[in-house]
DOBAMI-896434 format. One line per 8 residues: their letters; for each residue x, y, z of C-alpha. Coordinates in Angstrom, 2 decimals. Layout:
<atoms>
a	X,Y,Z  ... .
</atoms>
This chain:
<atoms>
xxxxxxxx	131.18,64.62,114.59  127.55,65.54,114.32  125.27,63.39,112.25  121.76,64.69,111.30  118.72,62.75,111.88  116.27,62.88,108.90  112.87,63.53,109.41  112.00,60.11,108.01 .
xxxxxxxx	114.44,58.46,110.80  113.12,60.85,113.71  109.57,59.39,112.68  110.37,56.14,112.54  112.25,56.55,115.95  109.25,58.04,118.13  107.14,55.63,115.93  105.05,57.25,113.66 .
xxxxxxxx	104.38,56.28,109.81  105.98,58.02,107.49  103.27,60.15,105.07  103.68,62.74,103.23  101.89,64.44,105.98  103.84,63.34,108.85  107.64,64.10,106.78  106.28,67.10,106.17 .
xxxxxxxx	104.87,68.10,109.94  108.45,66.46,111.03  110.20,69.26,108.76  108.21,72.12,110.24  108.60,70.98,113.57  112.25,70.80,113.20  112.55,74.17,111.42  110.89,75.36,114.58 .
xxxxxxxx	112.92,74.39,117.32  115.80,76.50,117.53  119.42,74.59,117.62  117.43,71.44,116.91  120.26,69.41,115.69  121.97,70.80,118.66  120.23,67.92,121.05  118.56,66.05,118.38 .
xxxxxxxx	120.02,62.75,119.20  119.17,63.48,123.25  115.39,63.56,122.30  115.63,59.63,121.23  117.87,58.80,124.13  114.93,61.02,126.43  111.97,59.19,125.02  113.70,55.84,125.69 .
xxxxxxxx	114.08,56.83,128.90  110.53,57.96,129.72  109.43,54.67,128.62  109.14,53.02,131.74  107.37,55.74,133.08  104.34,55.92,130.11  106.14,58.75,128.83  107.10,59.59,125.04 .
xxxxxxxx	107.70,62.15,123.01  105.38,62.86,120.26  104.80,65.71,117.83  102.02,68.54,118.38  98.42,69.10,117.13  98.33,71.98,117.74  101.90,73.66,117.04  104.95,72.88,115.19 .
xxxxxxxx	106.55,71.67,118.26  107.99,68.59,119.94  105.57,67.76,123.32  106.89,65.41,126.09  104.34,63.79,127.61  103.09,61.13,130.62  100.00,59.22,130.75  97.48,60.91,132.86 .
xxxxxxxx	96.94,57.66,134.55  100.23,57.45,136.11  100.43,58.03,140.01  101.38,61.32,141.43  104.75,60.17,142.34  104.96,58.94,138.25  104.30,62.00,137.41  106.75,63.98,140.18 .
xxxxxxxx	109.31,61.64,138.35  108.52,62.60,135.13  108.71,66.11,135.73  112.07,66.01,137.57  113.88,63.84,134.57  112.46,65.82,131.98  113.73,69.65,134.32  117.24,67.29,134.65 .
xxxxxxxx	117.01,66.71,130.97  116.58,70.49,129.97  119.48,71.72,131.78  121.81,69.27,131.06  121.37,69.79,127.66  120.58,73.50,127.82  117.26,72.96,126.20  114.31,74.64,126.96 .
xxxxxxxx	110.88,73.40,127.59  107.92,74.68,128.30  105.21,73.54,130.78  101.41,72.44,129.92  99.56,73.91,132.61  97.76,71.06,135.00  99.21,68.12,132.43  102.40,66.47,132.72 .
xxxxxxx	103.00,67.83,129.10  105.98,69.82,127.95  106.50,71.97,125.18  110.38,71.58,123.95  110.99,74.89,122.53  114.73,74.88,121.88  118.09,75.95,122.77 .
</atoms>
């Protein structure tokens, strides 16, 4: 059985407010990630687990797309760690992501 996440739940989740703005950049963001609902429930579980690593998962500024991200004041071994769960991550599920150059930032771009 597959359940849905709602764009109101998803916000709530990664811990935004819920606007009209942010339902509505939610939506988009959704509509753009191919087989979103697909993996949808493995992005909570992922930003739970990036947690004790100062990493989240947020929405983009500048694209309707899902970033992964790590504070830049981590170590260099946080950040090696970061990188490997979040490559780990993307295969197991069969999701692709996309690399920020020089920023431990990732694009998720879908399945």
């Amino acid at each position: 059985m597959q359940i849905d996440l709602t764009p109101e739940a998803l916000l709530s989740q990664l811990g935004y407010s819920k606007t009209e703005q942010s339902i509505e950049q939610m939506k988009k963001t959704i509509d753009n990630t191919h087989g979103f609902s697909n993996f949808s429930k493995h992005i909570l579980a992922l930003h739970d687990e990036l947690a004790h690593i100062k990493g989240f998962i947020a929405l983009s500024n500048s694209r309707d797309a899902f970033k992964i991200k790590c504070s830049e004041e981590v170590s260099e071994e946080i950040k090696e760690e970061f990188s490997t769960l979040i490559e780990n991550w993307s295969k197991k599920y069969k999701v692709e992501t996309q690399k920020v150059a020089n920023k431990p930032t990732y694009y998720i771009i879908g399945q």
